[in-house]
GUSE-556146 format. One line per field, with one value per residue (C-alpha): x, y, z; residue number from 1. Coordinates in Angstrom, 1 decimal. Layout:
<nodes>
east <- X	...
north <- Y	...
up <- Z	...
num <- NUM	...
</nodes>
This chain:
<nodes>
east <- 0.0	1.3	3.7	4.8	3.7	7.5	8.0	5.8	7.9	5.9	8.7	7.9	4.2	2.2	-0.7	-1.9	1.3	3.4	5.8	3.9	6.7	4.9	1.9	3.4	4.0	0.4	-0.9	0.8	0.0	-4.0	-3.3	-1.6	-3.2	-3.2	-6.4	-4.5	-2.3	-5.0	-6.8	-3.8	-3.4	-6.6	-6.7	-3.2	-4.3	-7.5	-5.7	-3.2	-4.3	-8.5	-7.5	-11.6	-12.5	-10.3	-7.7	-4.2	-1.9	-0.8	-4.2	-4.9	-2.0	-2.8	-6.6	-5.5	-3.4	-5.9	-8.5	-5.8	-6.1	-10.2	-10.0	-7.4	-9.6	-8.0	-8.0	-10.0	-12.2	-13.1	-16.4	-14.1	-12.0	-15.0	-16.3	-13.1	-12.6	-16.0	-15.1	-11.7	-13.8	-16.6	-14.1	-17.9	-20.9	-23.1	-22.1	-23.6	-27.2	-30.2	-29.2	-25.2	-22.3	-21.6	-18.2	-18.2	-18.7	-15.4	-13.4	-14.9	-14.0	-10.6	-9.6	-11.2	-8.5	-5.8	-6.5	-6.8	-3.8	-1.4	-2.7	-2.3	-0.7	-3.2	-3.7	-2.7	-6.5	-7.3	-4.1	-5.0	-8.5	-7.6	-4.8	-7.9	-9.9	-7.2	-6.6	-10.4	-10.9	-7.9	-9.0	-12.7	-11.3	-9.2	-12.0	-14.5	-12.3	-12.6	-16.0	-16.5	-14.8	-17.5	-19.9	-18.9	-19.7	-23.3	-23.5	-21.5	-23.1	-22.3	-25.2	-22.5	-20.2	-23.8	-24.9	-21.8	-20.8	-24.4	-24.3	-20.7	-22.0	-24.8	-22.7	-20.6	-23.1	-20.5	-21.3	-25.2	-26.5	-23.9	-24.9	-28.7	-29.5	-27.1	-29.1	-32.5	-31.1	-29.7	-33.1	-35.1	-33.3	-32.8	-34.7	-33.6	-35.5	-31.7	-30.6	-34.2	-33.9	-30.2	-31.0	-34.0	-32.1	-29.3	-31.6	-33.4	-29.7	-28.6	-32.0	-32.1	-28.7	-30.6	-33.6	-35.0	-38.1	-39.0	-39.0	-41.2	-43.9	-41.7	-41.2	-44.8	-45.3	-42.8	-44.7	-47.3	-48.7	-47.2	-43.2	-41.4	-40.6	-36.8	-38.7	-41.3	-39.0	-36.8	-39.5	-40.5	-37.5	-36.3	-39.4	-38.8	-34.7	-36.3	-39.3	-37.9	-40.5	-43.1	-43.3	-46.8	-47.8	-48.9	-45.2	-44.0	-46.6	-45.8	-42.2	-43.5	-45.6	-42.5	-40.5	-42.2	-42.6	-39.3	-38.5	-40.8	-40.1	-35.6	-33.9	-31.0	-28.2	-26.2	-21.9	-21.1	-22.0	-19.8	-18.4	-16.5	-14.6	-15.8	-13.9	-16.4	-16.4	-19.2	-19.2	-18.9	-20.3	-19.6	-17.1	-17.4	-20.1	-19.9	-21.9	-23.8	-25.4	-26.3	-25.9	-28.8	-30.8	-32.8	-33.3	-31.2	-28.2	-25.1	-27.2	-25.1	-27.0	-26.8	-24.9	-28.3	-29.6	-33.2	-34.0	-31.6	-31.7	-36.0	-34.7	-32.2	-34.8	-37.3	-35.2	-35.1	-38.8	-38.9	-38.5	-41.2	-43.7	-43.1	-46.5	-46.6	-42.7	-42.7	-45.0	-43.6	-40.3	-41.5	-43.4	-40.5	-38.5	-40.2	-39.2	-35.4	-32.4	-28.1	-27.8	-31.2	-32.4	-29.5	-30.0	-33.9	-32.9	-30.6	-32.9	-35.7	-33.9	-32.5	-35.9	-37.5	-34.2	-33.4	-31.8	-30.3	-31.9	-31.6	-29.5	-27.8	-30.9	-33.6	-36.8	-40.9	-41.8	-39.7	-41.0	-43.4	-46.1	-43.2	-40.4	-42.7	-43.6	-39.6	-38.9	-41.9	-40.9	-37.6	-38.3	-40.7	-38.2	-36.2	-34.9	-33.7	-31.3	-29.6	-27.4	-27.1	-29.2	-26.3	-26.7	-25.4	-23.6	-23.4	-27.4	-27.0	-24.5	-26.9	-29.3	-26.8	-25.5	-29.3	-29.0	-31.6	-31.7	-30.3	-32.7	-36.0	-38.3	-36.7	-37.4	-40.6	-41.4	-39.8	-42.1	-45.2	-48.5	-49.8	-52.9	-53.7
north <- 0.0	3.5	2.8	5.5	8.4	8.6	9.0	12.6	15.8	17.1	19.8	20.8	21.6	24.3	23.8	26.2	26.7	26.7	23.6	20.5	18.3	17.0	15.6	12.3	11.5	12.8	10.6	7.2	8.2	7.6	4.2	4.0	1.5	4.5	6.2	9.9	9.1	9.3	11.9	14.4	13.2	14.4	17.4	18.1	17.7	19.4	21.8	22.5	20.5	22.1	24.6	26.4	24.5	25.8	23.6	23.5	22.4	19.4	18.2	16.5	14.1	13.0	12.0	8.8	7.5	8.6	6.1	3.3	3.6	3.8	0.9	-1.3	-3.5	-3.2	0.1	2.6	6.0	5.1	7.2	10.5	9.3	8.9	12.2	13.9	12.9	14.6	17.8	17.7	17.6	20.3	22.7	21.7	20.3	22.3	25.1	24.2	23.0	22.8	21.6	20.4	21.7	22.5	21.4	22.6	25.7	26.2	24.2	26.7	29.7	28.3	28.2	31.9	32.8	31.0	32.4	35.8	35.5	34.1	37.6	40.3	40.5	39.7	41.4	39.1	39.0	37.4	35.3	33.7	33.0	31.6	29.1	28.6	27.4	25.3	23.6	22.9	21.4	18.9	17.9	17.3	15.4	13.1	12.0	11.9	9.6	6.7	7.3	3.4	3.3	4.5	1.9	-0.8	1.3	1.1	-2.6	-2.3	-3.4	-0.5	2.3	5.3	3.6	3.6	6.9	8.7	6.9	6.8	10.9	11.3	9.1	12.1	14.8	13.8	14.4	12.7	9.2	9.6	6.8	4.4	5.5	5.7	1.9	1.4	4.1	2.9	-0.4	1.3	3.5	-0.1	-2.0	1.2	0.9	3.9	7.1	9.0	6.7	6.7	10.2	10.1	7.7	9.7	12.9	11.0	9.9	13.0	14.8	12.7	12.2	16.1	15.7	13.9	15.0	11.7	11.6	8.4	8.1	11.2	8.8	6.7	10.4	11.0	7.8	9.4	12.2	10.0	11.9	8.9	8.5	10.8	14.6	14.0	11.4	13.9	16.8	14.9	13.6	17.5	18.1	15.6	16.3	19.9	18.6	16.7	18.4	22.6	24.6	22.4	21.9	21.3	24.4	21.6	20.0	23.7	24.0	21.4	22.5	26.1	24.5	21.9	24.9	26.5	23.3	22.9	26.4	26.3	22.8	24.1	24.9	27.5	26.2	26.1	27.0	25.0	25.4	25.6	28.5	27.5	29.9	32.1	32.2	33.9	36.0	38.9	38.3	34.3	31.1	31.3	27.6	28.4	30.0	31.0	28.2	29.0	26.1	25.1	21.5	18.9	18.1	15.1	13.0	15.2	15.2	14.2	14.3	15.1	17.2	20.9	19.5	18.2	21.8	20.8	25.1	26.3	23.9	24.4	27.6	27.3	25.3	28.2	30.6	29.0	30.1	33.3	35.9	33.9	33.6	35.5	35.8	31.5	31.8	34.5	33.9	30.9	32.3	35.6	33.1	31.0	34.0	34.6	31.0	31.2	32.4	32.0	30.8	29.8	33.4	34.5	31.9	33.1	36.5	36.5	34.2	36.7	39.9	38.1	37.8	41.0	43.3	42.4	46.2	48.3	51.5	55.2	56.5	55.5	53.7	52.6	55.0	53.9	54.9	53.3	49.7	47.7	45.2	42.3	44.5	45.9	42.4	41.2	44.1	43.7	40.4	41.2	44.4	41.9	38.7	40.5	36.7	36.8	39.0	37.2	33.8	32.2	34.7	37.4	39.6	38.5	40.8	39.0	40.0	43.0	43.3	41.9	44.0	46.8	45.7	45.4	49.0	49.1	50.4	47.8	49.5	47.9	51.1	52.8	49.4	49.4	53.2	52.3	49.4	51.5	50.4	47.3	48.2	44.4
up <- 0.0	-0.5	-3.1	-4.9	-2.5	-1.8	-5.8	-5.8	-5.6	-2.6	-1.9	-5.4	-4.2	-2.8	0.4	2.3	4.3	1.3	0.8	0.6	2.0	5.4	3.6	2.6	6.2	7.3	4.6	6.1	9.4	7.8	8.2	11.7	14.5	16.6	16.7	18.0	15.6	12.7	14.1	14.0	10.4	9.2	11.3	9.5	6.5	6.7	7.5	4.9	1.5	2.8	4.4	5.3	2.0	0.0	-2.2	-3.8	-5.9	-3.8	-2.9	-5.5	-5.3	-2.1	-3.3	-5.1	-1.7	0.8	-1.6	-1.6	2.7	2.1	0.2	2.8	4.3	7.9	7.9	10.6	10.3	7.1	7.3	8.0	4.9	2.5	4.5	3.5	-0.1	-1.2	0.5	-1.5	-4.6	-3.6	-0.7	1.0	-0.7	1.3	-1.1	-3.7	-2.2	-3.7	-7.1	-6.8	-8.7	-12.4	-13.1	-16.2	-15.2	-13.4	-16.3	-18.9	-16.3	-16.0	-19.7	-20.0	-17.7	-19.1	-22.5	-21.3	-18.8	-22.6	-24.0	-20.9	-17.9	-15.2	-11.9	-8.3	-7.3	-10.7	-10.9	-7.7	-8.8	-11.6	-9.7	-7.5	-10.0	-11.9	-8.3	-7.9	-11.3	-11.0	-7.1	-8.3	-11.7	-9.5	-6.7	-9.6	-11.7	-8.7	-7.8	-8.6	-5.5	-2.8	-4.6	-2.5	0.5	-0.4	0.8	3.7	7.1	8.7	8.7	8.7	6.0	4.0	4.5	3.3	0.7	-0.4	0.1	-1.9	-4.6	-5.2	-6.3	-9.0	-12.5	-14.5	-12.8	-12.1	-14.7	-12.8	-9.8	-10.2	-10.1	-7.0	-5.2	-5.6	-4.0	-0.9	-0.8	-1.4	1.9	4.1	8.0	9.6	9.4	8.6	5.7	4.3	3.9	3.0	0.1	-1.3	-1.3	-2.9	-5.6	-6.7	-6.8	-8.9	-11.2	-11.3	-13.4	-16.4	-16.0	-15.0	-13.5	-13.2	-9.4	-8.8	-7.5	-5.7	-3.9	-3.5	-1.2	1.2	1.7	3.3	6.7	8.4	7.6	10.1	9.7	8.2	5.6	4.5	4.5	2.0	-0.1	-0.4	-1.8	-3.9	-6.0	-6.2	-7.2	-10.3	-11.0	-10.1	-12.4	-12.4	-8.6	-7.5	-5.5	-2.1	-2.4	-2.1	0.5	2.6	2.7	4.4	6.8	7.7	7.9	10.5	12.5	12.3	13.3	16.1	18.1	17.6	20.4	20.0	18.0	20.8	20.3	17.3	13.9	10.5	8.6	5.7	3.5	1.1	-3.0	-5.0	-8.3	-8.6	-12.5	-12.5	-10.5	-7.3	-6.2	-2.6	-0.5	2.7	4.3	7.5	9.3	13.2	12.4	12.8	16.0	16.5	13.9	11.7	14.3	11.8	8.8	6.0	3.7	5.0	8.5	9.4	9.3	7.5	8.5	6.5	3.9	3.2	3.1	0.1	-1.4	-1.0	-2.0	-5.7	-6.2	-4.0	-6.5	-9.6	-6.7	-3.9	-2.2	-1.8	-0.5	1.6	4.4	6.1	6.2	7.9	10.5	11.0	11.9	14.9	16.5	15.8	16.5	15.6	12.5	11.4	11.8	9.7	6.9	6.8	6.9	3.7	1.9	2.3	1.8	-1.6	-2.7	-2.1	-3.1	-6.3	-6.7	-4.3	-3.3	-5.1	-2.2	0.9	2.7	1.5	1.8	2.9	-0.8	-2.4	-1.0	-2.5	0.2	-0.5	0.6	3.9	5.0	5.2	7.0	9.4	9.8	11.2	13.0	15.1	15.3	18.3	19.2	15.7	16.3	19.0	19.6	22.4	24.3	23.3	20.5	17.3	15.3	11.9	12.2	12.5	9.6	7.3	8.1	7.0	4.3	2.6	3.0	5.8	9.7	12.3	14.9	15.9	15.7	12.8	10.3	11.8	11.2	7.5	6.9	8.1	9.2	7.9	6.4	5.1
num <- 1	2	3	4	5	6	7	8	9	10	11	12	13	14	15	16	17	18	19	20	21	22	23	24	25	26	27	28	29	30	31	32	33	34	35	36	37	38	39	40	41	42	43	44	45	46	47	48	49	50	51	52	53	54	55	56	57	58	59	60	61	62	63	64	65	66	67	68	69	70	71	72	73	74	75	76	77	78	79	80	81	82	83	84	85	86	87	88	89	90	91	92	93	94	95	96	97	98	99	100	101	102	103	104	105	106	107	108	109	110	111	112	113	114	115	116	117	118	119	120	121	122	123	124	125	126	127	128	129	130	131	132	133	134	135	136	137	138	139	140	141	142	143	144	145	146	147	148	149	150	151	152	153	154	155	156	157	158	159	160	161	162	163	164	165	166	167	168	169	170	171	172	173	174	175	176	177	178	179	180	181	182	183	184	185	186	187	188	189	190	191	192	193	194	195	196	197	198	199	200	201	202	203	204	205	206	207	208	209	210	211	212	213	214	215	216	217	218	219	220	221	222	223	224	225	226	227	228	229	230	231	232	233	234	235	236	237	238	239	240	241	242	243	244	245	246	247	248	249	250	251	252	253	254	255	256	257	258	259	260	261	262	263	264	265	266	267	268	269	270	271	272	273	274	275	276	277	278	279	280	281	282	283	284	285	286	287	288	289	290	291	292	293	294	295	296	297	298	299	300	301	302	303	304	305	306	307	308	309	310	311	312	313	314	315	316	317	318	319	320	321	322	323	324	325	326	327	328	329	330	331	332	333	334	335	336	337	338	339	340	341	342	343	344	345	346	347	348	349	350	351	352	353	354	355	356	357	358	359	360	361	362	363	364	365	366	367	368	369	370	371	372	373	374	375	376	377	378	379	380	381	382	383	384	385	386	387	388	389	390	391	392	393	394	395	396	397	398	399	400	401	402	403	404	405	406	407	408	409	410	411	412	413	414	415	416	417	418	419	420	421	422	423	424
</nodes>
């Protein structure tokens, strides 16, 4: 095992912390019998070849001998290795929730700014973006080219081993008609309420990719009244993943009044929740967003898709609709508001305020005649969500700065004198 990892010029390549030289080491060290011993290796190497979700020159080298451990049949923590290789290929898939990534996209980014950088000399901020990107493609290309790998995962006896693998195996488009028929056989022998839901989200992520719709009834009989919330909740939106546009208005529905269940049986997030990095481009497709979540409670606690977060996930789903149909979105979002706080708050808040202000305003702030009822009702909401604007019982300032940066007061009274009276 490991053979030629000693044969890769790792001094040659860059990580986060410049010369790539410890990573062969870390990577052996996968493998060790100690357990502290593993653990320090992928919190190294987290660290420097994904560093905040970010990757580099050298991570994609290490992808092909971190599968070779993965696939050892001794070896331990394989769940944080699977876990690992698919946010080497996405920084973090939560990014790119509802509808996954589009390669593509970067690759064709990419050779724009190659072909500009043969013909002009290209300023740093660009230069690094485009290394950025070149670096994402080739990590993505080299988990995506052993994908076939995680397959054997979906049999394994071991519930965790099955739910990531069967989650990885969702975001790689290339793959999907290969992966497909393996799904429905995981989502046909699933027990647990978690890997039912895992599966079907699975499923409809990667049926969205070919436009398949063949298992749209198969994710009507989940929504029965009777499956659990996490079931429903899934079902909900795996038929908006492979139907989108032509949603029926109840599915959309039943995702608002799931929302505000949700919202009002959550207890605050608590102290831990994710921030990955943000590497965006105003004029192109974003790789990385800032991702935001409280991570899952209940059923949902180390559910993969959104880090369990089903709040903020509904949300991202809702969002996709909010501006075509605003007057069906908008109203279980402002009611959820009221119930939440941290980072729940904060993901309904920016969903919300993307809807309704599509432009900025004429001058600094944002005027009372200037807003339209949509506009009003957002604003309302917040101005009457005071919880909203705290975590942990403390005040939140990342609140507050969205509020701001919407071009609106951050003071209770003064949105509410902006909003005006509500005379509906």
């Amino acid at each position: 095992m490991l053979e030629g990892l000693d044969d890769v010029e790792w001094d040659t390549l860059e990580h986060a912390y410049g010369e790539a030289s410890d990573v062969p080491e870390q990577i052996r060290n996968l493998a060790s019998n100690d357990q502290k011993v593993r653990d320090q290796a992928l919190w190294d190497l987290n660290g420097n070849i994904l560093h905040q979700g970010t990757r580099y020159e050298a991570s994609a080298y290490a992808v092909p001998f971190i599968f070779e451990i993965l696939k050892e049949p001794g070896a331990g923590d394989k769940v944080k290795l699977i876990e690992f290789l698919v946010n080497l290929a996405l920084g973090y898939p939560d990014s790119f929730l509802p509808f996954g990534p589009n390669v593509q996209g970067w690759i064709d980014e990419y050779n724009y700014w190659v072909e500009r950088a043969e013909k002009e000399r290209l300023t740093f901020d660009d230069e690094m973006w485009m290394t950025n990107l070149g670096d994402f493609v080739e990590v993505y290309k080299a988990v995506q080219k052993q994908v076939s790998d995680f397959y054997s995962f979906l049999d394994s006896e071991n519930d965790d081993e099955r739910l990531w693998a069967t989650f990885t195996v969702a975001w790689f488009r290339e793959d999907a008609k290969s992966s497909i028929p393996k799904v429905r056989k995981v989502l046909d022998k699933e027990k647990s309420e978690k890997n039912i839901a895992n599966a079907i989200l699975s499923l409809s992520l990667l049926d969205s990719y070919l436009n398949d719709v063949s298992d749209v009834d198969l994710f009507k009989e989940y929504l029965a009244e009777d499956n659990p919330t996490l079931v429903k909740t899934s079902a909900a939106i795996a038929l908006i993943n492979v139907l989108k546009e032509g949603t029926e208005t109840s599915v959309l529905k039943s995702l608002g009044d799931t929302l505000i269940e949700l919202a009002k049986k959550d207890s605050p997030p608590g102290d831990t929740h994710k921030v990955t990095a943000s590497v965006e481009k105003e004029d192109g497709e974003t790789i990385n967003l800032g991702v935001y979540t409280s991570g899952g409670k209940g059923a949902a606690s180390e559910f993969p898709w959104n880090d369990g977060d089903m709040v903020g996930y509904i949300s991202k789903i809702l969002k996709s609709f909010g501006r075509k149909d605003p007057e069906k979105i908008l109203p279980p979002l402002c009611d959820a508001l009221q119930y939440l706080d941290g980072i729940p708050a904060l993901t309904i808040t920016q969903t919300m305020l993307w809807i309704v202000f599509p432009e900025p305003p004429k001058g600094d702030l944002w005027t009372t005649e200037e807003l339209n009822e949509n506009q009003k009702l957002v604003i309302r909401a917040i101005a009457n969500s005071p919880r909203a604007w705290t975590y942990g019982g403390q005040p939140f300032g990342n609140y507050r700065m969205e509020i701001s940066g919407w071009r609106l007061p951050t003071k209770f009274e003064e949105l509410k004198r902006l909003a005006g009276p509500n005379n509906k």
